[in-house]
C-alpha positions in Angstrom: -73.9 54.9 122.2 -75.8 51.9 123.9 -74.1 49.4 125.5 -75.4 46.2 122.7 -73.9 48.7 119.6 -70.6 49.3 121.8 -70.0 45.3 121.8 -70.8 44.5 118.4 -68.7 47.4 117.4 -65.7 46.4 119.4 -66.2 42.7 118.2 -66.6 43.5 114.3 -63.1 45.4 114.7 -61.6 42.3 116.4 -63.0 40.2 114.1 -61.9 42.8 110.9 -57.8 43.0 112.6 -58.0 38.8 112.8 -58.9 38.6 109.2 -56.9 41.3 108.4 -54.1 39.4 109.9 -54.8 36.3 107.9 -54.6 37.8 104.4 -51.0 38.5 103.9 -50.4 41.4 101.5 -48.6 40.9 98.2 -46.9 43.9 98.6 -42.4 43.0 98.2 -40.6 44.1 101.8 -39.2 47.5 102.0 -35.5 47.5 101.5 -33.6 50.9 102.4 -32.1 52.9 100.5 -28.3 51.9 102.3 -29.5 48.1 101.8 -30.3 48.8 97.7 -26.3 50.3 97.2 -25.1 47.5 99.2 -26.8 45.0 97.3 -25.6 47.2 94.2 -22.3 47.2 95.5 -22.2 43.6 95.7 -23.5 42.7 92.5 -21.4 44.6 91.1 -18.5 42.9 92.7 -19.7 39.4 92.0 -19.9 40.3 88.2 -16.3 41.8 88.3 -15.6 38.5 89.2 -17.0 36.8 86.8 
């Protein structure tokens, strides 16, 4: 690999991760499976309540 295709590689990947970086996804945050039955747990409690 010449050295002029080794820079623009290594820039265009930079470049790709910073713009990557920018674009947040839309995907929700992982919540575990011990923080989903707490959660539960205290929903359930709250509507006991009520």
């Amino acid at each position: 690999m010449n050295r002029r295709k080794k820079i623009n590689q290594t820039l265009k990947s930079k470049a790709k991760k910073a713009n990557a970086k920018l674009h947040a996804s839309n995907k929700p945050k992982y919540i575990s499976k011990d923080e989903r039955a707490r959660l539960a747990l205290e929903e359930q409690g709250l509507k006991a309540e009520d």
